[in-house]
N, C-alpha and C positions, 0 to 999 in steps of 0.2 A: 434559195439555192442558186448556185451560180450556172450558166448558161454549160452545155454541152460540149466540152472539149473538140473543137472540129480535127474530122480524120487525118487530115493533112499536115495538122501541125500539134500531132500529142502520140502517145506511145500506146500499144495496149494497154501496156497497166495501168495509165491515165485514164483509160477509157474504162475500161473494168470497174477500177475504184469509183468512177462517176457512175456508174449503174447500182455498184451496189449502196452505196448513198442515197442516190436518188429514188431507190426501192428496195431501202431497209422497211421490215417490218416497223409499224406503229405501235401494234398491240390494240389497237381499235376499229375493228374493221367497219364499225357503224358510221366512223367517223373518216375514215381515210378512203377507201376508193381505189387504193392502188390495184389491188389482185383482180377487181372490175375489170378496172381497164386494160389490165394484161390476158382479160379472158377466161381468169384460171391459170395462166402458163405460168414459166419462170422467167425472171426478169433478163435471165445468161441466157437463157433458149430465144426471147423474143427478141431480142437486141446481138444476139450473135455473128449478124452479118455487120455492125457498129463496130462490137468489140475487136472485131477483125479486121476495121478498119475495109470494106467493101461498101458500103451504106451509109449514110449521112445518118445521123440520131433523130432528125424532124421527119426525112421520108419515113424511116417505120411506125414512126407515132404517129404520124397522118392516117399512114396503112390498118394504124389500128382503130382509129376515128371512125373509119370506114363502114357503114353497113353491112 
């Protein structure tokens, strides 16, 4: 997958469509990990300050790393 559209130089919808790519369902949750690491949440809810372009894409996925 290719790297995170940085804020500064890509549009919402750039941004959007990179999440939701990057956190389509797999259909194997034994095997994938995503909804792990979002907590539960949804992918538009936990990355909405991204998509708004307010947040860099690597700070909230650090944030979510986080204990």
């Amino acid at each position: 997958m290719p790297q995170a559209p940085d804020i500064d130089n890509s549009t919402r919808a750039e941004r959007q469509a990179y999440i939701d790519e990057a956190f389509a369902c797999l259909g194997d949750c034994d095997l994938c990990g995503k909804c792990k690491m979002l907590h539960g949440r949804d992918a538009d809810e936990v990355y909405a300050d991204y998509i708004d372009g307010k947040r860099a894409f690597l700070d909230i996925t650090m944030q979510l790393r986080r204990p």
